[in-house]
CHARMM internal coordinates of N, CA and C (Angstrom, degrees):
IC EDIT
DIST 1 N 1 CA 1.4176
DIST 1 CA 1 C 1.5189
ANGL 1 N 1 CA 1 C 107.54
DIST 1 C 2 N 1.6239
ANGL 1 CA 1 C 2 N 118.23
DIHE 1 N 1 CA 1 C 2 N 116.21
DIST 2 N 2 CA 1.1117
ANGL 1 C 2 N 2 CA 122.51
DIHE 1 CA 1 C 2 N 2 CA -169.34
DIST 2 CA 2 C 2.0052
ANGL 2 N 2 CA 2 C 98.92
DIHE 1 C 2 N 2 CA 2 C -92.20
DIST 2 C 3 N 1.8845
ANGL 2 CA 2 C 3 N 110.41
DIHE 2 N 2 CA 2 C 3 N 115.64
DIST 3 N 3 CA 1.6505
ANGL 2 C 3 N 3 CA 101.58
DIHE 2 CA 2 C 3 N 3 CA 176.63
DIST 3 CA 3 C 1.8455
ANGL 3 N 3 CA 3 C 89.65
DIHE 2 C 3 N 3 CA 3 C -114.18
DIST 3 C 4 N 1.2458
ANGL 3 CA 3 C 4 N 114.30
DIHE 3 N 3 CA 3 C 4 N 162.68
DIST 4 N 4 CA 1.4776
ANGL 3 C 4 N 4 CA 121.26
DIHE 3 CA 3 C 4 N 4 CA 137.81
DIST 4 CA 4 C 1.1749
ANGL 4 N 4 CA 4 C 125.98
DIHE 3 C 4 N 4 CA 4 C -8.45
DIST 4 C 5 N 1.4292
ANGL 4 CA 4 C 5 N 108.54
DIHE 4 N 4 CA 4 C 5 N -87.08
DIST 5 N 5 CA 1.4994
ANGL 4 C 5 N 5 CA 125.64
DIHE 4 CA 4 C 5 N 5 CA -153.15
DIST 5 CA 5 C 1.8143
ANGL 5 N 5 CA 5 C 91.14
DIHE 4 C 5 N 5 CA 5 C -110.13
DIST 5 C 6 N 1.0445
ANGL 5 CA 5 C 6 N 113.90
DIHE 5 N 5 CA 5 C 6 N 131.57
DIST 6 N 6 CA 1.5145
ANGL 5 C 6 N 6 CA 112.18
DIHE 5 CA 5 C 6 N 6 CA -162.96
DIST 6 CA 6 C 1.9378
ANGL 6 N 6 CA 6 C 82.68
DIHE 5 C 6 N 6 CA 6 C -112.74
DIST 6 C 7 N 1.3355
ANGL 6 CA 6 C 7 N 107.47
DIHE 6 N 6 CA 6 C 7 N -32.12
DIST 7 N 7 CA 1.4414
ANGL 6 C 7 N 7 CA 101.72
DIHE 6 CA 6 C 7 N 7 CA -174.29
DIST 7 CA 7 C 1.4796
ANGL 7 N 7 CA 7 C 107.33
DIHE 6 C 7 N 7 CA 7 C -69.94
DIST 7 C 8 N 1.4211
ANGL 7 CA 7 C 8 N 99.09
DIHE 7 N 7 CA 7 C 8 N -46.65
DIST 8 N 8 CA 1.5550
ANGL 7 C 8 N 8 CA 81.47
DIHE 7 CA 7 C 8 N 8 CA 178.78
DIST 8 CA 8 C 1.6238
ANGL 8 N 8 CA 8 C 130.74
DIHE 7 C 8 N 8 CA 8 C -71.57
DIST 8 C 9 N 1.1567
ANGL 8 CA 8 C 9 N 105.54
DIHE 8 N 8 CA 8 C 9 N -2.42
DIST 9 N 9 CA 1.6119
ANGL 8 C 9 N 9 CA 107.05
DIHE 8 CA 8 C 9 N 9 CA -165.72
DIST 9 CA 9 C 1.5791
ANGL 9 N 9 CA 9 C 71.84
DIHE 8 C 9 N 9 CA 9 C -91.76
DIST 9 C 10 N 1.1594
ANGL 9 CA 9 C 10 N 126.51
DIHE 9 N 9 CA 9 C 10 N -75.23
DIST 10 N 10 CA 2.0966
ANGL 9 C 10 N 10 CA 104.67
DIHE 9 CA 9 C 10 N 10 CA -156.68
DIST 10 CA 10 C 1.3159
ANGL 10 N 10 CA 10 C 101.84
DIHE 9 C 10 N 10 CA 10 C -53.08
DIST 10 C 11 N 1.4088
ANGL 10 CA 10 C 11 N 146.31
DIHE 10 N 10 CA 10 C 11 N -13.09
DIST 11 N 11 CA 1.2912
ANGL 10 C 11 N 11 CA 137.59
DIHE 10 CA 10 C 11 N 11 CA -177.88
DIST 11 CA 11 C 1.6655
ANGL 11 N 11 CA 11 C 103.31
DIHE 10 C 11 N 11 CA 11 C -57.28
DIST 11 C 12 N 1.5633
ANGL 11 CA 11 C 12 N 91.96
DIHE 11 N 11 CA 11 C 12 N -56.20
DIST 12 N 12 CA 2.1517
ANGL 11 C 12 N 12 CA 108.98
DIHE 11 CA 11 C 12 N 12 CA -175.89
DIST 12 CA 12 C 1.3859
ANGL 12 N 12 CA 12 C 90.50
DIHE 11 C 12 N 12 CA 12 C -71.87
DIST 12 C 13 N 1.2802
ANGL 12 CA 12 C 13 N 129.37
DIHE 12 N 12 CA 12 C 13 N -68.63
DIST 13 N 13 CA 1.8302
ANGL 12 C 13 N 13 CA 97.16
DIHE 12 CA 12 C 13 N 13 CA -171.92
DIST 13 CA 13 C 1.4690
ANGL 13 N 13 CA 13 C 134.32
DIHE 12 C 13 N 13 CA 13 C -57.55
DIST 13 C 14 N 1.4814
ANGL 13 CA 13 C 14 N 96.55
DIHE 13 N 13 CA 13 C 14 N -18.52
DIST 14 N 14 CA 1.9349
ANGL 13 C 14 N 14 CA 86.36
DIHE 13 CA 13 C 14 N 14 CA 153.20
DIST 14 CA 14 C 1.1310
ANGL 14 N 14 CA 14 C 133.12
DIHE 13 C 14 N 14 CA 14 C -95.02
DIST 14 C 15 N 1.0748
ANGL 14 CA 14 C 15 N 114.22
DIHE 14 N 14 CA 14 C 15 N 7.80
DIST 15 N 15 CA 1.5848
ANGL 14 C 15 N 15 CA 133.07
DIHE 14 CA 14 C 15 N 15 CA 163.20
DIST 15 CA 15 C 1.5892
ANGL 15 N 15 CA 15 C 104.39
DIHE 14 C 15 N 15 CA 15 C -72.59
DIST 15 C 16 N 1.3767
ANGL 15 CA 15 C 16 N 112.11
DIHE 15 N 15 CA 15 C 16 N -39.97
DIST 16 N 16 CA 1.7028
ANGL 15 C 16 N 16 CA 85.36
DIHE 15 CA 15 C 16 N 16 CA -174.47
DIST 16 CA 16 C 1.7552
ANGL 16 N 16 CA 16 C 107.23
DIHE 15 C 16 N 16 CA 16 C -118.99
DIST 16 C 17 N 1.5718
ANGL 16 CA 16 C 17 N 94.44
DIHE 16 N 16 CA 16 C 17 N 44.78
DIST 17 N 17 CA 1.9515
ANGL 16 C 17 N 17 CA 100.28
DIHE 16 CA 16 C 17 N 17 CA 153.33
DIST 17 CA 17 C 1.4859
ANGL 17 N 17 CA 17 C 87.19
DIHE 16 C 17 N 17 CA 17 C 68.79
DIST 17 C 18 N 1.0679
ANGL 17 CA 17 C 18 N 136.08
DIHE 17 N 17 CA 17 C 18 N 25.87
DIST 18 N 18 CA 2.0533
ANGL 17 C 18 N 18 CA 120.20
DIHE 17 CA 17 C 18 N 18 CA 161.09
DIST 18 CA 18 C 1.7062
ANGL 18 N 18 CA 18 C 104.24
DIHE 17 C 18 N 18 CA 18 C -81.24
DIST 18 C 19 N 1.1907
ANGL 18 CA 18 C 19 N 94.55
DIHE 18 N 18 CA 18 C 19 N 160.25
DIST 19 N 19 CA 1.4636
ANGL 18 C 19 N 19 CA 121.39
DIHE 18 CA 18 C 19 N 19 CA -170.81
DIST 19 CA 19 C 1.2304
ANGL 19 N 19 CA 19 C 106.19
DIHE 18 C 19 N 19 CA 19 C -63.85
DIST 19 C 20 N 1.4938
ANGL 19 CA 19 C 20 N 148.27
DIHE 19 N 19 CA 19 C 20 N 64.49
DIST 20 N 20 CA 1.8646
ANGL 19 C 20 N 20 CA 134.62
DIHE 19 CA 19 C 20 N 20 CA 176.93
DIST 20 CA 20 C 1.1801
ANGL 20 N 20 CA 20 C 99.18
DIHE 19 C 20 N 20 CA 20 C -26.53
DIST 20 C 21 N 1.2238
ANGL 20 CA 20 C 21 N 153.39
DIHE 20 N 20 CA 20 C 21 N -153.12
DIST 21 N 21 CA 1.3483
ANGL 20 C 21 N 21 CA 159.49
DIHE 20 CA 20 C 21 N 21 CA -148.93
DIST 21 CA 21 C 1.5308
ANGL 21 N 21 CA 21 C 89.83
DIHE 20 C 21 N 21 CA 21 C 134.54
DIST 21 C 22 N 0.6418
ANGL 21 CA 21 C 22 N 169.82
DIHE 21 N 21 CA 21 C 22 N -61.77
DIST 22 N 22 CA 1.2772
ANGL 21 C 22 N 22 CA 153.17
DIHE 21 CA 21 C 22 N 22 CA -148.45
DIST 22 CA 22 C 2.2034
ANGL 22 N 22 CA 22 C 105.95
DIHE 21 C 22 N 22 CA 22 C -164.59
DIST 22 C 23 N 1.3198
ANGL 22 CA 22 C 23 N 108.27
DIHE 22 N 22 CA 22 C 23 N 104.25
DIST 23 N 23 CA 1.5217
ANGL 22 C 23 N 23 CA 114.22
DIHE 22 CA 22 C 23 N 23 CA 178.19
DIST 23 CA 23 C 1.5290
ANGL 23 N 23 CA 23 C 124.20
DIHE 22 C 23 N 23 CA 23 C -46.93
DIST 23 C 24 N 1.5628
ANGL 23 CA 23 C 24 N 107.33
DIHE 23 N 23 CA 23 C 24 N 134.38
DIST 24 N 24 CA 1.5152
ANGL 23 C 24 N 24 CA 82.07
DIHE 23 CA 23 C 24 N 24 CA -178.16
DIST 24 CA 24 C 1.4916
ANGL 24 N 24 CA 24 C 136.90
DIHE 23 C 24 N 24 CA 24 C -59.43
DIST 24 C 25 N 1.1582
ANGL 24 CA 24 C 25 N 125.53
DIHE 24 N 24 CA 24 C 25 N 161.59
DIST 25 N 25 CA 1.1343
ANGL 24 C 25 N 25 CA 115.22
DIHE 24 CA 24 C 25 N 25 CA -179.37
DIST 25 CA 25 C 2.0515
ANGL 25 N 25 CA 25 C 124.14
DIHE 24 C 25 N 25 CA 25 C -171.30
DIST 25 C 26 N 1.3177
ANGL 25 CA 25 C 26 N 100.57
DIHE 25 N 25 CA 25 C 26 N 150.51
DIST 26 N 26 CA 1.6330
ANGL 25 C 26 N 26 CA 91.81
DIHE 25 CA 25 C 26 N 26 CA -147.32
DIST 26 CA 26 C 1.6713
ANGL 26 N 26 CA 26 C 74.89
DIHE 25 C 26 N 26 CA 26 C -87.50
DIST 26 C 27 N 1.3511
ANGL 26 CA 26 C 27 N 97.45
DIHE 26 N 26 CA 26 C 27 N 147.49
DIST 27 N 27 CA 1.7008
ANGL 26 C 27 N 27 CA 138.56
DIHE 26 CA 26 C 27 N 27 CA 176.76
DIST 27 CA 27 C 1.5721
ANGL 27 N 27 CA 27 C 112.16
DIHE 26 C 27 N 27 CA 27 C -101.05
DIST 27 C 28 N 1.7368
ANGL 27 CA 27 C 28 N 106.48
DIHE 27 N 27 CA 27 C 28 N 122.46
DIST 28 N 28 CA 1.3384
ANGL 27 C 28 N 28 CA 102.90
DIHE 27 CA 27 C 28 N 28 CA 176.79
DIST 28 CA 28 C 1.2144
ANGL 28 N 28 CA 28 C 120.18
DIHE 27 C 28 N 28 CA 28 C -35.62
DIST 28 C 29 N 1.3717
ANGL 28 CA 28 C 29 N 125.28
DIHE 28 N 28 CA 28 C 29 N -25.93
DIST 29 N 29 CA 1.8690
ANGL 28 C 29 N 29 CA 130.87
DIHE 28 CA 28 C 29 N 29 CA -140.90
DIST 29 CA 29 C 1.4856
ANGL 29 N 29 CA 29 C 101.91
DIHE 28 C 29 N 29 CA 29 C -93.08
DIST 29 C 30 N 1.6658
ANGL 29 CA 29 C 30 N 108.08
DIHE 29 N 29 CA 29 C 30 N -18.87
DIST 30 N 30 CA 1.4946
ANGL 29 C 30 N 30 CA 115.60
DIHE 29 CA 29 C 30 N 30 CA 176.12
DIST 30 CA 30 C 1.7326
ANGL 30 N 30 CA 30 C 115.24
DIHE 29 C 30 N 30 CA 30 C 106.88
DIST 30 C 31 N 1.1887
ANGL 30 CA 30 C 31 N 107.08
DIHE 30 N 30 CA 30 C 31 N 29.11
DIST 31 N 31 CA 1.4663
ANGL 30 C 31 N 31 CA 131.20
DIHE 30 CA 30 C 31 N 31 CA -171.23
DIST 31 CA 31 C 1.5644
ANGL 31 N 31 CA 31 C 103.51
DIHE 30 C 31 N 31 CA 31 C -122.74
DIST 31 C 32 N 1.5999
ANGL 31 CA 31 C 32 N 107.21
DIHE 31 N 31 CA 31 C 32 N 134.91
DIST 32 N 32 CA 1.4364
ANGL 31 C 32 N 32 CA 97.80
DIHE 31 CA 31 C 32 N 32 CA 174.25
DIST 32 CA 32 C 1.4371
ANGL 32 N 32 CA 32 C 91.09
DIHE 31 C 32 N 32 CA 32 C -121.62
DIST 32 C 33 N 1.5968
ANGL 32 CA 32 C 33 N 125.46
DIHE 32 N 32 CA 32 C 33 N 138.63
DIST 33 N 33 CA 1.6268
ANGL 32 C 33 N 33 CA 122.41
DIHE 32 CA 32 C 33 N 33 CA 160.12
DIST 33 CA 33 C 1.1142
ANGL 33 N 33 CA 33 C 102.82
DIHE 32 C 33 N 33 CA 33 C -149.97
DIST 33 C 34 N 1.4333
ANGL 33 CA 33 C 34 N 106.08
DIHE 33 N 33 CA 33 C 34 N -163.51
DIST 34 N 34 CA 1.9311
ANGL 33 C 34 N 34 CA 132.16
DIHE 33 CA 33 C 34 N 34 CA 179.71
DIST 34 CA 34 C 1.5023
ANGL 34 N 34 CA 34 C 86.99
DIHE 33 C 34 N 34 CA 34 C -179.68
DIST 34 C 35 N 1.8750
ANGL 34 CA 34 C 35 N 77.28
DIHE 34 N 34 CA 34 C 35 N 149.20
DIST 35 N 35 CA 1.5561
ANGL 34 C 35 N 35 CA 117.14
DIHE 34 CA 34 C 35 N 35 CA -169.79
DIST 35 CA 35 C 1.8495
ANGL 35 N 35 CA 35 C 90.19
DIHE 34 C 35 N 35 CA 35 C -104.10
DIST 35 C 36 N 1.8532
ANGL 35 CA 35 C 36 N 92.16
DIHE 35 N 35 CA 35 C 36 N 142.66
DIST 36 N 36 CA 1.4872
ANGL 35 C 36 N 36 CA 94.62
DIHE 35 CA 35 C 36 N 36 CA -179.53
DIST 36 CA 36 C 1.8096
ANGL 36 N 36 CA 36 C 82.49
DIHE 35 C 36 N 36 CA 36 C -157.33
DIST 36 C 37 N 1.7747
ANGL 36 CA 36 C 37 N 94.04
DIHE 36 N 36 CA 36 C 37 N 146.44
DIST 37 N 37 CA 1.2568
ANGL 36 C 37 N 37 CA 108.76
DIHE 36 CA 36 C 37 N 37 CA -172.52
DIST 37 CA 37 C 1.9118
ANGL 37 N 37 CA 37 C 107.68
DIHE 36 C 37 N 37 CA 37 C -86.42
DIST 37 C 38 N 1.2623
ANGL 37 CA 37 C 38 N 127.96
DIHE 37 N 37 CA 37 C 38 N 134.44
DIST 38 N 38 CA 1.4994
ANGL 37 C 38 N 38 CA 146.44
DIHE 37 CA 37 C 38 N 38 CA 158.63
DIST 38 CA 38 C 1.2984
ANGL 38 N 38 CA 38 C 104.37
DIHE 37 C 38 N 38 CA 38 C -56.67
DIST 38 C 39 N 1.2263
ANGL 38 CA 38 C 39 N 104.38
DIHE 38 N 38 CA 38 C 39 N 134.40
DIST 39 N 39 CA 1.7676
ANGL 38 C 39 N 39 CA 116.30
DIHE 38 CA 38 C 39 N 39 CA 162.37
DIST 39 CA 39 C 1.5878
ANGL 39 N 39 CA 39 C 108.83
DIHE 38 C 39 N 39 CA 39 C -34.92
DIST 39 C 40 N 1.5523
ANGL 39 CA 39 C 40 N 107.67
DIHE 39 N 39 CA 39 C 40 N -45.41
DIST 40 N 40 CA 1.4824
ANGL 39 C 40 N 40 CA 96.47
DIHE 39 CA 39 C 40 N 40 CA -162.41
DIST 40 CA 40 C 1.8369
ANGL 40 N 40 CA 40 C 98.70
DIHE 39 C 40 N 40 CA 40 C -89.10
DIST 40 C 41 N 1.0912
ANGL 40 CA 40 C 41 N 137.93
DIHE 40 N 40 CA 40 C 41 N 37.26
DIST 41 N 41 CA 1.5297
ANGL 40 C 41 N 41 CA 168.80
DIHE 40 CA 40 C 41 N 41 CA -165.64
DIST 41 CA 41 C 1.4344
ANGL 41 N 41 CA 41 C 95.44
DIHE 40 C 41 N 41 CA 41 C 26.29
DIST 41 C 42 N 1.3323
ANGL 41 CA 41 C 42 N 132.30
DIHE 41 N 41 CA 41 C 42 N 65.29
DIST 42 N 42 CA 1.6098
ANGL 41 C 42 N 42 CA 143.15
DIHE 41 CA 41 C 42 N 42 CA 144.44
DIST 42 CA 42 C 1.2708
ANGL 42 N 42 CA 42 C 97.90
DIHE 41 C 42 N 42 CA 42 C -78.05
DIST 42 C 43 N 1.4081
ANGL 42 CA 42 C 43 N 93.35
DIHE 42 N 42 CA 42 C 43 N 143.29
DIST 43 N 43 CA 1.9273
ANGL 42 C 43 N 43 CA 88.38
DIHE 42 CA 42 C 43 N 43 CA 173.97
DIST 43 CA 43 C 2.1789
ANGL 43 N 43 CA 43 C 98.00
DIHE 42 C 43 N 43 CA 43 C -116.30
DIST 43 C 44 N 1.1472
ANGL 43 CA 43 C 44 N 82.00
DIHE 43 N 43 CA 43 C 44 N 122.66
DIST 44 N 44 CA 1.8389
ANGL 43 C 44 N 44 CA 102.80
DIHE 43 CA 43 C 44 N 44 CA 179.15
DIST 44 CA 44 C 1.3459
ANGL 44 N 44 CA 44 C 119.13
DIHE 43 C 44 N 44 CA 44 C -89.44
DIST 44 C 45 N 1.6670
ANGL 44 CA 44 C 45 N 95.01
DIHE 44 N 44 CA 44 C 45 N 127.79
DIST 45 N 45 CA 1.8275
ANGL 44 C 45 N 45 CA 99.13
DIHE 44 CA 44 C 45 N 45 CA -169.35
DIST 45 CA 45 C 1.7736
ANGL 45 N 45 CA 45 C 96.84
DIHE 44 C 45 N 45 CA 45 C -90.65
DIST 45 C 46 N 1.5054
ANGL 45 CA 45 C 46 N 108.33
DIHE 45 N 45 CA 45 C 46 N 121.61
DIST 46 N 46 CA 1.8506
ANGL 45 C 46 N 46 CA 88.90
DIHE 45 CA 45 C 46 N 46 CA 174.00
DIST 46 CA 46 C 1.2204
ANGL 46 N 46 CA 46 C 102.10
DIHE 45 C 46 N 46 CA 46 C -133.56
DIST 46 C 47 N 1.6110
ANGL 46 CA 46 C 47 N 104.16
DIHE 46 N 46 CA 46 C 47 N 126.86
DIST 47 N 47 CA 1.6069
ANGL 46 C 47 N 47 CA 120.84
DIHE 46 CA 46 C 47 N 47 CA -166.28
DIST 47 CA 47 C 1.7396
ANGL 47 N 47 CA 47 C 117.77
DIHE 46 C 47 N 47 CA 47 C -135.60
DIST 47 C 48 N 0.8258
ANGL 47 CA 47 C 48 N 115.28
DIHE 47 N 47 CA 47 C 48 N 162.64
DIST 48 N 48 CA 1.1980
ANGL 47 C 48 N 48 CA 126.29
DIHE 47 CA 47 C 48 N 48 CA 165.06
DIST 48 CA 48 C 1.5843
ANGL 48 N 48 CA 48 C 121.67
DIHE 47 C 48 N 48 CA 48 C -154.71
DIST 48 C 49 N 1.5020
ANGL 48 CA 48 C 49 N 95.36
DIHE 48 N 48 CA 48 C 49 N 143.96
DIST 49 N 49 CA 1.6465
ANGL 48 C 49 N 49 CA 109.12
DIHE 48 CA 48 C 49 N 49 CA -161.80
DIST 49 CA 49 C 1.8600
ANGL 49 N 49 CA 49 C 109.07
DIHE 48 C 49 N 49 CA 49 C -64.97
DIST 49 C 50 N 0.9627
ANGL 49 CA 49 C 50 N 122.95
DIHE 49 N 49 CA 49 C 50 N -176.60
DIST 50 N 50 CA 1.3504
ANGL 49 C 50 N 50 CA 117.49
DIHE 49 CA 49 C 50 N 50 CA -154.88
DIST 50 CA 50 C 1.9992
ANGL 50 N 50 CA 50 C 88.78
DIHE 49 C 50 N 50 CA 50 C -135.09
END
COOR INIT
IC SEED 1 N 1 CA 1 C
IC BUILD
């Protein structure tokens, strides 16, 4: 899921106790994201380009 503000979206998903699965983190390729698990337990890549 491509948002804007990649900081702020993991800010609100750790605000409401979801699973991180993977911390954000900036990507050689020029992408910054983190993986966080869905209620229905998909795990969602949410990034935005740099």
């Amino acid at each position: 899921m491509e948002v804007d503000d990649v900081d702020a979206a993991y800010e609100a998903v750790r605000a409401t106790g979801a699973e991180i699965v993977h911390p954000i983190t900036d990507e050689p390729c020029g992408v910054r994201r983190f993986f966080v698990r869905h209620l229905d337990g998909k795990v969602v890549n949410v990034v935005s380009h740099r």
